[in-house]
Every structure is written in C-alpha cells, then in structure tokens.
C-alpha positions in Angstrom: 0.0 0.0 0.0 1.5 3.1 -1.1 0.0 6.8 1.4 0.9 10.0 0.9 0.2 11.8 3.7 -0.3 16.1 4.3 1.5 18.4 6.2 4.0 16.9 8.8 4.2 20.8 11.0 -0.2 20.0 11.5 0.3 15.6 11.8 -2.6 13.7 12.6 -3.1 10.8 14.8 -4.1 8.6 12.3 -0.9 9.6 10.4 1.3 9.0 13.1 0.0 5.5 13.4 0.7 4.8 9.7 4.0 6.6 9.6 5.1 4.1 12.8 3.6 0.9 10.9 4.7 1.7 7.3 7.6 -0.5 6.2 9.3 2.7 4.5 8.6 6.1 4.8 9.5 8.5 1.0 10.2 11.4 2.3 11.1 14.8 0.3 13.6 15.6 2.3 15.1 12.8 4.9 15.9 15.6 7.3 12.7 17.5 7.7 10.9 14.1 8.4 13.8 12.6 10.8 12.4 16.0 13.2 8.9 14.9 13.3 9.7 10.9 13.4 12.4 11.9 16.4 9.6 14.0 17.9 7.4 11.0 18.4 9.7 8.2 18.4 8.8 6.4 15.2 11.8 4.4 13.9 10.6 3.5 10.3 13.2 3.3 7.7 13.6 6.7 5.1 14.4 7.5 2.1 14.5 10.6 -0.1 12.1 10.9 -2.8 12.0 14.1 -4.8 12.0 16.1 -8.1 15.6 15.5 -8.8 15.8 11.7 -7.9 12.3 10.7 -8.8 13.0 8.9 -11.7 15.7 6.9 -10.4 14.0 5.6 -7.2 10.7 5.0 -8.1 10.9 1.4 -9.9 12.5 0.7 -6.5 9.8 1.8 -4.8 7.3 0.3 -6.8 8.9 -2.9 -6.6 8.9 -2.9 -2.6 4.9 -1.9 -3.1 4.8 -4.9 -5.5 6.5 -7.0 -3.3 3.6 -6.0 -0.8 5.8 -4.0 1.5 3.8 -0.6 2.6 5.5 2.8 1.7 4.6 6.3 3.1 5.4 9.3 1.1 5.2 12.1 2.9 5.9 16.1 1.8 7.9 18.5 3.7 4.7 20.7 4.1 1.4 20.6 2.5 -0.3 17.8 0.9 1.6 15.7 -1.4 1.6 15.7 -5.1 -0.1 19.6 -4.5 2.8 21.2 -6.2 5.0 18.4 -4.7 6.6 15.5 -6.1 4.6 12.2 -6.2 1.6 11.8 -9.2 3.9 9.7 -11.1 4.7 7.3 -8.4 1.0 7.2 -7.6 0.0 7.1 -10.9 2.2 4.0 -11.6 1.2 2.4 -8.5 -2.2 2.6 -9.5 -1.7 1.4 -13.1 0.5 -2.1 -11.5 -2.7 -2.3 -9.7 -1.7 -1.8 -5.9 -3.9 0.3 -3.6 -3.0 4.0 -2.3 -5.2 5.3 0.0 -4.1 9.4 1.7 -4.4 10.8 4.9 -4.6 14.0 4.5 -3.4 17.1 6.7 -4.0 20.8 6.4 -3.8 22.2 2.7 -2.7 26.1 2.1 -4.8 25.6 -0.6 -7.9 25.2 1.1 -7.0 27.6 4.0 -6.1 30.5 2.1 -9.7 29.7 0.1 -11.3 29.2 3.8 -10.0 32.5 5.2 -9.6 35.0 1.6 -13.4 36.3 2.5 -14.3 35.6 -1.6 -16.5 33.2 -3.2 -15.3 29.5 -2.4 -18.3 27.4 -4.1 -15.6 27.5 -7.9 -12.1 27.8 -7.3 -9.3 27.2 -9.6 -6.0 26.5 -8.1 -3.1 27.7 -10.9 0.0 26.9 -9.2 3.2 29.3 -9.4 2.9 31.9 -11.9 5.7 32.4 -14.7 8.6 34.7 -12.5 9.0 37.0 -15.4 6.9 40.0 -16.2 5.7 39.5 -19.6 4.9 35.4 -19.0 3.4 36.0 -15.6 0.8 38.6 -17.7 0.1 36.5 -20.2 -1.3 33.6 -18.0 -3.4 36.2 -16.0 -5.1 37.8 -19.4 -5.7 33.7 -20.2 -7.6 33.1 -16.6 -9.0 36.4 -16.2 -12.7 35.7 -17.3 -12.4 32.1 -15.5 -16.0 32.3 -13.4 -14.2 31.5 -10.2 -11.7 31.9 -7.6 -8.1 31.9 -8.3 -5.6 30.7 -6.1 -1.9 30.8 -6.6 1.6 30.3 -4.8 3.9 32.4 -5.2 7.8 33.0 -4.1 7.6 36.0 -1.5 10.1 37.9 -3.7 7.8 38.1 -6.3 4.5 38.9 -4.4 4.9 43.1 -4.8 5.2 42.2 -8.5 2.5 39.5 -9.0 -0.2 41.7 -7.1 0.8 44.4 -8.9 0.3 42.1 -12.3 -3.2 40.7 -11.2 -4.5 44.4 -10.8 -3.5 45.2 -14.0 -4.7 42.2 -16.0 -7.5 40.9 -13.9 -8.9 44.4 -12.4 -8.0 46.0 -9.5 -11.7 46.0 -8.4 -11.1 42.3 -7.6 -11.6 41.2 -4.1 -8.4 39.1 -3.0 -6.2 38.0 0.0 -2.3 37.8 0.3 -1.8 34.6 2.6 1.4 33.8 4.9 2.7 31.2 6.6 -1.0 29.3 6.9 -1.1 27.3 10.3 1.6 28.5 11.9 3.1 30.5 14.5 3.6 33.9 12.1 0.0 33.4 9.9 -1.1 36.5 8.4 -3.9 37.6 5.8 -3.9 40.8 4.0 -7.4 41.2 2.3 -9.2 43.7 -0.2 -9.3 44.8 -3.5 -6.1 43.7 -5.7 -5.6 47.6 -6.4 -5.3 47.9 -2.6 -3.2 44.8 -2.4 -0.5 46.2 -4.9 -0.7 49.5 -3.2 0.2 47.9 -0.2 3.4 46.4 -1.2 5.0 49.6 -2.5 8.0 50.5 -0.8 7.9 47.7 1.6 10.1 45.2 2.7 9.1 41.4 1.1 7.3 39.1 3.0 8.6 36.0 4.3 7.6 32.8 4.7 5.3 30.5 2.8 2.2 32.9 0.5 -1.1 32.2 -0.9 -2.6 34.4 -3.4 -6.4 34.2 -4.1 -8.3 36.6 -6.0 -12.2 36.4 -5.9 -14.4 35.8 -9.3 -14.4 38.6 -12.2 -16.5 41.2 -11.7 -19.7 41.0 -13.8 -20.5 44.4 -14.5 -19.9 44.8 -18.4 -16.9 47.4 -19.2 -17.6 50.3 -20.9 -15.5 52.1 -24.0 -14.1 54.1 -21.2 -12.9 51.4 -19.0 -11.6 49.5 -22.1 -9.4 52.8 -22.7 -8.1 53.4 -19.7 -7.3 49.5 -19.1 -5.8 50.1 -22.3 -3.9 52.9 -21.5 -2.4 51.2 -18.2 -1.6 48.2 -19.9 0.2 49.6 -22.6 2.7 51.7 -20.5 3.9 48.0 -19.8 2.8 46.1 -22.8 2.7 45.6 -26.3 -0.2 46.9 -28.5 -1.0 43.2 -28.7 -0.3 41.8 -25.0 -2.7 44.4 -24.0 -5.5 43.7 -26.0 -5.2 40.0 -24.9 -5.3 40.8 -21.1 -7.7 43.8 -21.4 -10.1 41.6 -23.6 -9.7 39.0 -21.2 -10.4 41.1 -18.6 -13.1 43.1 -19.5 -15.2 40.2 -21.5 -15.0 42.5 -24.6 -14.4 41.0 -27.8 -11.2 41.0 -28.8 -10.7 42.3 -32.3 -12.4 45.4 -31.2 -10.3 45.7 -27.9 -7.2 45.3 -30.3 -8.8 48.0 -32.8 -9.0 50.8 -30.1 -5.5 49.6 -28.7 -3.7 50.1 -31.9 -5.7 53.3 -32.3 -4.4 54.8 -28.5 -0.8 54.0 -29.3 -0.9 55.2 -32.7 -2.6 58.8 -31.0 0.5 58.4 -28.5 -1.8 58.4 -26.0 
C-alpha cells in the first residue's frame, strides 16, 4: 500500500500511526521528516524521494509496493503531489494495480480559500505563476474571465510584482487575499481589492515565509469604451499593443478584435 500523507508541521493521529507501521517512509527531504519521526519516536526506515531523484527511485519503490511492503510518502509541508513531487509514483502504482489510499493534513490551498473572505463554491488552483513579467501577464489575461476563484503560490520575492500584475490584468476591483505562513506561529492575511493589495506592497520590505494568493471571481458588470481605454492605456505603459488587447479583452469580457482596434488606435494617438 502506497499513502501519501499532508502536512508533517499539522500531523494527525491517524498519520502517526501509519507513519510508525509503514515498512518505509518516501520522504522529500530525509531531514525534515527525521524532526517529526524523532519527535514522536517512530523508527521507520527513510528515504529521499523528490523532483531531482524521482525517476531513479521510483521502480525501487514500486517494486517494494509490489513485493507487498507498505511505503509512506510524505511532503515536507502541505499535501503531497499539490505542487510536490509524487503523481507519477502514484499514478504507476495505480496502473500495476496496488492500492493507495491518503491521509490527508492541512492544505494552504484550502486555508487561504477558507479565510480569503471571496467566493469559495468554484475555485481554480493555478499553481506558481511564470517569475517573469511579460509570462506572468500573459497567464493572467488567459484566466482572467475564469467564473471562479483563483488561487496561486507564489515565491515572497515576487508577491509586490505579482499583485501588482493581477490588478493590471485581472482588475483592481477584484476582491483578494495575500496569505502567509498558513497554520503557523507567524499566519497572516492581507485582504481587499487587488488595487489595494498592490498598493500595499509599494515601498515595503518582502514578505517572508510560505504565501497564498487568491483573488475572488471577475466582476460582472460589463466594461464600458471608457474602462476598455483606460485599461488600455495602463496596460500599454507596460505592454505591447498586442499583449494588451489580450489581457484587457480577457479582462473586460469585450471581444477582442475590437479591444485590439481601439488599442492600436491609442498607441498610434501616442496616448
């Protein structure tokens, strides 16, 4: 039986008792786990199982679950195989036909959704974001009219920057939340519009710690030729006539050929 188990800073008791029964415990990183297993006294054989070594010890790992020998994985935080490592070792155990079962512990995911104060009934969870500028844009303008929460992680170098992105391509009228360090000692949760967000990262020192970023649904309200120019006119201080049509259009709702029409016609009035 193969069980990846959540969050080892929030254990539970049922994962206690399957990390001390387990025949081998996968860990992401040997070290993190050896603190929690010390903690309690569990015993169980590890081994590291990550991104860079995945491919070379998972058919040994799969042949211990054939063999019928029980394997944790576990995740240095969060819930495996939620931006971790691990799908393809569950996936393969699944297709060789041996059961994996998960006990799972406290997702950042879900808390940031729980505590953001936005619409939780859709979400969509997107991962990191691009680092850069121009490829961080262009995956906003392509979720922007997604009917549903977004939620994102992000590095906490990058959150004055991302914020800042997501007001300009999604709308600063968006509700959102900036999320740190969920379940521990240091939590914190920054909420209102994303306009307000970015304005509160100016001139401040990054964050530290773990974040979550979640932005509420698109506003419904249809844009008028005056919001389409001055989204327009933001966006292409930053953008190219064409990246702005794309994140504007995608913001707004507005179709766009017609959004690419009146960008082409601002840049060429140099306004």
């Amino acid at each position: 039986m193969a069980t990846p188990i959540g969050n080892l800073g929030d254990i539970t008791l049922r994962a206690l008792d399957c990390l001390a029964g387990v025949d081998l415990i996968a860990c992401e990183d040997t070290r993190v786990t050896a603190k929690l297993l010390g903690r309690y006294g569990i015993t169980t054989q590890t081994t590291a199982y990550h991104d860079h070594n995945a491919a070379k010890v998972r058919p040994g790992l799969l042949r211990r679950l054939g063999a019928g020998l029980r394997v944790a994985l576990v995740s240095d935080a969060g819930t495996p195989l939620v931006n971790d490592p691990g799908y393809k070792l569950v996936r393969e155990a699944v297709a060789a036909g041996i059961s994996v079962t998960a006990l799972p512990g406290p997702s950042a995911v879900l808390a940031a959704l729980s505590l953001a104060a936005v619409p939780t009934d859709r979400f969509l969870f997107a991962g990191f974001l691009p680092p850069k500028g121009e490829g961080r844009r262009k995956v906003l303008a392509e979720l922007a009219r997604v009917p549903a929460s977004l939620i994102f992680f992000e590095g906490v170098s990058r959150v004055a920057d991302a914020v800042a992105d997501m007001a300009q391509v999604l709308g600063g009228e968006r509700s959102a939340a900036v999320a740190r360090e969920l379940t521990k000692l240091h939590e914190e949760v920054r909420r209102g519009t994303l306009a307000d967000l970015a304005a509160s990262y100016v001139d401040t020192d990054d964050p530290r710690g773990e974040v979550v970023i979640v932005v509420g649904p698109p506003v419904e309200a249809a844009a008028t030729e005056a919001d389409i120019d001055v989204a327009l006119r933001t966006a292409l201080a930053t953008m190219s006539v064409r990246e702005a049509a794309d994140a504007v259009a995608g913001a707004t709702g507005a179709p766009r050929r017609a959004v690419y029409a009146r960008a082409l016609a601002l840049k060429g009035d140099g306004r």
